[in-house]
C-alpha positions in Angstrom: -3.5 -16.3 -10.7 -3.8 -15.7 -7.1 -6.2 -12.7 -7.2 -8.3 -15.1 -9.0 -8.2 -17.4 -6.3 -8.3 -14.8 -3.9 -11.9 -13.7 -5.1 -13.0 -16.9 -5.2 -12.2 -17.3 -1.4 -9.6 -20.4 -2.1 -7.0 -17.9 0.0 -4.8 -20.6 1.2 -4.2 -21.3 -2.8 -4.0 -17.7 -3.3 -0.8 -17.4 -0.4 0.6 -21.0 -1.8 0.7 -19.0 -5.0 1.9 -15.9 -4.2 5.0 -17.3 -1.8 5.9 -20.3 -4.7 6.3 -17.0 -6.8 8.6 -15.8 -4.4 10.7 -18.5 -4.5 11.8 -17.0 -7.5 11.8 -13.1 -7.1 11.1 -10.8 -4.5 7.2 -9.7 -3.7 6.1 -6.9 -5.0 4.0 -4.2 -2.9 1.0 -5.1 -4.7 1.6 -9.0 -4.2 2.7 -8.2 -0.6 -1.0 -6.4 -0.2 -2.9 -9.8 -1.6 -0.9 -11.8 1.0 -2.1 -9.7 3.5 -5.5 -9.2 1.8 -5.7 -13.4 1.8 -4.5 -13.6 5.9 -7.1 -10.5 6.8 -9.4 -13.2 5.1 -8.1 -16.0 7.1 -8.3 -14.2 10.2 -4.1 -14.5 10.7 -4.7 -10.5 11.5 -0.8 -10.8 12.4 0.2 -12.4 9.3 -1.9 -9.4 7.4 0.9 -6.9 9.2 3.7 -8.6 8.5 2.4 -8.5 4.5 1.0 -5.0 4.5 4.4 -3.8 6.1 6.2 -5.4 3.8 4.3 -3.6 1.2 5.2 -0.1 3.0 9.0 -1.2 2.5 8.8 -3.2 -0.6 11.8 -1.7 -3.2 9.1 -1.7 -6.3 11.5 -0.5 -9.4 9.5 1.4 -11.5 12.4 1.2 -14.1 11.9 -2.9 -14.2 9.6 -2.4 -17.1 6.5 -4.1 -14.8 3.7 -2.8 -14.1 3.4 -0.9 -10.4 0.4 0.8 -9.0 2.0 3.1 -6.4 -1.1 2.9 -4.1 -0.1 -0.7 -3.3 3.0 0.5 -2.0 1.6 3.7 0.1 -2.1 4.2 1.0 -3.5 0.6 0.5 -1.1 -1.0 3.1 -1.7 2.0 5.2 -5.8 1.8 5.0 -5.6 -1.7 5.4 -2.6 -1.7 8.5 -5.7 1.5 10.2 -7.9 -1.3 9.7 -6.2 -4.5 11.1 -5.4 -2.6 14.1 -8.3 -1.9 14.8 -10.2 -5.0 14.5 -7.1 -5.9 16.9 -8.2 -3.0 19.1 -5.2 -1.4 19.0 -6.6 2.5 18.8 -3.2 4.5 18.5 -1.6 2.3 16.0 -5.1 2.4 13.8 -5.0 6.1 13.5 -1.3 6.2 13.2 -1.5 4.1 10.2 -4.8 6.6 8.9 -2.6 9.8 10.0 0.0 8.1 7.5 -2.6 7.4 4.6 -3.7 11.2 4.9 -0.3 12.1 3.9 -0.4 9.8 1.1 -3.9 10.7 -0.2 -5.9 13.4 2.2 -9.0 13.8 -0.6 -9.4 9.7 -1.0 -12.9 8.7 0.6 -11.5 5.9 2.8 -9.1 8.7 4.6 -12.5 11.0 4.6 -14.3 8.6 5.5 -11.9 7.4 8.5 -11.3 11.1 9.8 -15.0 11.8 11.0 -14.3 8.3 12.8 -11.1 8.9 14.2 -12.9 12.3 14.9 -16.0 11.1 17.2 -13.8 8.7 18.7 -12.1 10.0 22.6 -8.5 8.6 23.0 
């Protein structure tokens, strides 16, 4: 319910979804992504760390029987956390967070894509 409202750019409905739900029981990394997903949206670029960290230390159990896309809990947050800190300009921590997506995925075309950045850019 709150990706719908997430693509239909209601995001405050999407997080008043999302943190009802957790009320209940705890995020998972894929819920903890669309929080931060929704706050990138808002703007709340510190909000959108908080969630996407969460993500990176979310305790998904893939016994539970739910269903759990690993990339939520490893290269999404990281893309997304290379991203956020760099809008913030924050340099080191954006490729810090695209060094750690490379070890998650090195052939995905975001992490290709971000080392010919990271590459033409002098630190």
């Amino acid at each position: 319910k709150s990706r719908c409202f997430y693509f239909q750019h209601k995001n405050l409905k999407s997080v008043s979804t999302l943190l009802n739900y957790a009320k209940q029981e705890v995020l998972s990394a894929e819920m903890c992504c669309v929080l931060g997903d929704n706050f990138v949206q808002l703007k709340k670029l510190n909000q959108a760390i908080f969630w996407y960290v969460c993500a990176l230390n979310s305790l998904d159990d893939p016994t539970s029987g739910a269903f759990c896309d690993s990339q939520y809990k490893n290269i999404y947050p990281c893309l997304q956390l290379c991203y956020v800190y760099y809008l913030l300009g924050d340099l080191k921590k954006s490729k810090n967070y695209h060094l750690k997506s490379k070890d998650f995925c090195p052939n995905h075309p975001s992490v290709q894509y971000n080392n010919k950045f990271f590459d033409n850019l002098e630190f």
